[in-house]
PAKOLRO-500649 format. One record per residue (C-alpha): residue in three letters; x, y, z; residue number from 1. Coordinates in pm, whole numbers, plus 50000, padded with zeros to 5 digits. Example, Ala and Ser with C-alpha at 12.3 -4.5 7.8 and 13.67 -1.06 7.14 Angstrom:
2
+------+-------+-------+-------+------+
: resn :    c1 :    c2 :    c3 : resi :
+------+-------+-------+-------+------+
:  ALA : 51230 : 49550 : 50780 :    1 :
:  SER : 51367 : 49894 : 50714 :    2 :
+------+-------+-------+-------+------+
END
This chain:
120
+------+-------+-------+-------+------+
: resn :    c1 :    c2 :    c3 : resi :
+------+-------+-------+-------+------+
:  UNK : 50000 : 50000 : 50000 :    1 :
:  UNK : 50151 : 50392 : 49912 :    2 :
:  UNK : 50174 : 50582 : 50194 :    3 :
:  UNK : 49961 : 50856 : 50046 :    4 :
:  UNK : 49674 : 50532 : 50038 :    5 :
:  UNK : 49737 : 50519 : 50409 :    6 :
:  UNK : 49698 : 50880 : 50482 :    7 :
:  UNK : 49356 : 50874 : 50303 :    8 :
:  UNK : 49257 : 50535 : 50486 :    9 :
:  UNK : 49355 : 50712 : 50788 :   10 :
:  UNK : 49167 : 51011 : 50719 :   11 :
:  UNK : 48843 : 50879 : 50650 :   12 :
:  UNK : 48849 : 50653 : 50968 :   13 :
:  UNK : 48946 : 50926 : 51162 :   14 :
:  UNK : 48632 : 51158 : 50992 :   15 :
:  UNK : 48407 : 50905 : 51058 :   16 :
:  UNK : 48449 : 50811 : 51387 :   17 :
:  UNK : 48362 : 51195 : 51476 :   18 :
:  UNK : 48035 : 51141 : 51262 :   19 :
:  UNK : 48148 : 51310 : 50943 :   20 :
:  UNK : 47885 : 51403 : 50689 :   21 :
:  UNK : 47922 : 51289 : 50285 :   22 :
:  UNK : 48298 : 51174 : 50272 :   23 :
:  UNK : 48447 : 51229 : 49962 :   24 :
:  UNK : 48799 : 51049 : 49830 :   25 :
:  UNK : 48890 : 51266 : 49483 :   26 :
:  UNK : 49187 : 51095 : 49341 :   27 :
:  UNK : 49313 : 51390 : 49138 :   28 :
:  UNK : 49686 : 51266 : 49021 :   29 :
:  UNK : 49605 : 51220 : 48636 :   30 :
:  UNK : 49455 : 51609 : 48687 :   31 :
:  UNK : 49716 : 51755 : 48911 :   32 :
:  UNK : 50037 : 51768 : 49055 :   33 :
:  UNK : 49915 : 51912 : 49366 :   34 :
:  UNK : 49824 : 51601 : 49563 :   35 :
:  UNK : 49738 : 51262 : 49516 :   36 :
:  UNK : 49402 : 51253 : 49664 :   37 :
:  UNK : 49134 : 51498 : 49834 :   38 :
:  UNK : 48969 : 51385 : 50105 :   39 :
:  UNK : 48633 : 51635 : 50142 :   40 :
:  UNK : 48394 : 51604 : 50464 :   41 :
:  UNK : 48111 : 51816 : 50636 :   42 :
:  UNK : 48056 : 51854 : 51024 :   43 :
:  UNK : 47718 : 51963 : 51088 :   44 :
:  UNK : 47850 : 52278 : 51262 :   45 :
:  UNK : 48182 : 52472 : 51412 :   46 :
:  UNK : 48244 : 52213 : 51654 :   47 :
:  UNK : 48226 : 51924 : 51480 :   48 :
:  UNK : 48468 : 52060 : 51215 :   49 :
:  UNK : 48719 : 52083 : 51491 :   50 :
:  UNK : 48649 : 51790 : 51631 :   51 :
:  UNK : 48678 : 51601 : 51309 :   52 :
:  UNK : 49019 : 51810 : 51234 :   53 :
:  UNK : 49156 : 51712 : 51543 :   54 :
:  UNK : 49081 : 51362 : 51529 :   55 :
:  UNK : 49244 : 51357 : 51166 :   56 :
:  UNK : 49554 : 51504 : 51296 :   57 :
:  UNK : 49552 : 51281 : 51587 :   58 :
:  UNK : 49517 : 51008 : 51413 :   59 :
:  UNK : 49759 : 51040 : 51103 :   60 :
:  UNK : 50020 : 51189 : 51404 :   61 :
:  UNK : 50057 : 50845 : 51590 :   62 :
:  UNK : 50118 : 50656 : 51243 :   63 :
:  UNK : 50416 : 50954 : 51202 :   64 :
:  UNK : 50224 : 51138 : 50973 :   65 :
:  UNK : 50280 : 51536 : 51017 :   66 :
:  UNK : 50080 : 51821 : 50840 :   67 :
:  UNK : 50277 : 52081 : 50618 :   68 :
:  UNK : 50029 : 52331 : 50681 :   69 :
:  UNK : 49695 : 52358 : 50882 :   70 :
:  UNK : 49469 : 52669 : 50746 :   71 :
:  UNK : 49147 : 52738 : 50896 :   72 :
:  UNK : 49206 : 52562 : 51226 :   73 :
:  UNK : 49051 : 52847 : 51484 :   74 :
:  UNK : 48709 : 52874 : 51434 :   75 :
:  UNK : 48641 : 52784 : 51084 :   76 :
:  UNK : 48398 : 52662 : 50868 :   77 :
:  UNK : 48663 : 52542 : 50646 :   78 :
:  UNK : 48966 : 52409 : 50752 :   79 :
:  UNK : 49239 : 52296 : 50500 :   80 :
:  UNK : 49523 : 51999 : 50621 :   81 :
:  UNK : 49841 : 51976 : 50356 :   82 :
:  UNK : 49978 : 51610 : 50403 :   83 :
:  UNK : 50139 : 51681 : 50070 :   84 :
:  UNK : 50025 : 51406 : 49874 :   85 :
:  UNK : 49653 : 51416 : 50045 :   86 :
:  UNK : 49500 : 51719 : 50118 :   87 :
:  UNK : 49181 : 51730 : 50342 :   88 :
:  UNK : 48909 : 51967 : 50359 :   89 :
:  UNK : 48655 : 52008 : 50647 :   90 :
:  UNK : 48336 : 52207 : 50579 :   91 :
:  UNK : 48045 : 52293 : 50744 :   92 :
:  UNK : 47756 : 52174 : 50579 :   93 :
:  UNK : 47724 : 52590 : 50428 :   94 :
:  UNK : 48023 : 52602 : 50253 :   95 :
:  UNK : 48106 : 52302 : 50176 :   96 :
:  UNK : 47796 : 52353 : 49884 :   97 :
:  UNK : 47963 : 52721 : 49850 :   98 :
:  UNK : 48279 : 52644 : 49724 :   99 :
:  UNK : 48156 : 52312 : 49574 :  100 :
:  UNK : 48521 : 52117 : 49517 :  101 :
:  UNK : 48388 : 51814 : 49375 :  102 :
:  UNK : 48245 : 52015 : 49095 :  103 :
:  UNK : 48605 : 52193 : 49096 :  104 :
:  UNK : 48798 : 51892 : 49045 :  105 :
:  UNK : 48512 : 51690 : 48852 :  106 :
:  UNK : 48795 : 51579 : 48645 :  107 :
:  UNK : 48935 : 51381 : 48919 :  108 :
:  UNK : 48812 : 51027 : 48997 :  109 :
:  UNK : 48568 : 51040 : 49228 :  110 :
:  UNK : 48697 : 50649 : 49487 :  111 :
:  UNK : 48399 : 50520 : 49729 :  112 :
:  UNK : 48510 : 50576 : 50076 :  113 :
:  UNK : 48416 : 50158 : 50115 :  114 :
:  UNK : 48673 : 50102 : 49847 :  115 :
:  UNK : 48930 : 50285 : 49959 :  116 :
:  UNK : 48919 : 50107 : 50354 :  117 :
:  UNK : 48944 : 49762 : 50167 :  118 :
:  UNK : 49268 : 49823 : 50003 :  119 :
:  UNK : 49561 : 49660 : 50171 :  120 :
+------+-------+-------+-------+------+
END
């Protein structure tokens, strides 16, 4: 398994088990040279973004996983978390239709969440 396919599996457990709404794996490295993958989630309100973004960083920290850059961790309805080759964004509900990044990077493949916890 790539280590950016075990920051995303990491990622999505880690948004789930704080309840997170409509997770979305974008694999956007034919499209990109950004990242590897977005991983996009909604909390249904301030503090379940931070909750969620903790638990991420938590999470991805004890497998020895550290984030280049954190933007939009102090009360935010968006916050973005640079792993390099995965980035993940945390929306409220609100903006996550706003700014509307799987419309953005429609171009990217769009990998179920189920298929992506299978891999090995």
């Amino acid at each position: 398994m790539t280590t950016e396919l075990k920051m995303t599996q990491l990622a999505c457990k880690a948004l789930d088990e704080k309840k997170g709404i409509d997770i979305k794996v974008i694999d956007i490295h034919e499209v990109s040279v950004i990242a590897e993958y977005f991983v996009i989630a909604s909390g249904a309100n301030e503090n379940q973004v931070q909750a969620m973004m903790q638990n991420v960083e938590e999470e991805l920290g004890k497998a020895g996983f550290e984030p280049k850059q954190i933007e939009g961790s102090r009360s935010s309805s968006w916050v973005l978390m640079d792993y390099g080759d995965v980035i993940i964004h945390i929306f409220d509900e609100e903006n996550r239709l706003f700014y509307d990044l799987e419309r953005i990077w429609r171009d990217g493949k769009v990998v179920e969440m189920t298929e992506i916890m299978n891999q090995d």
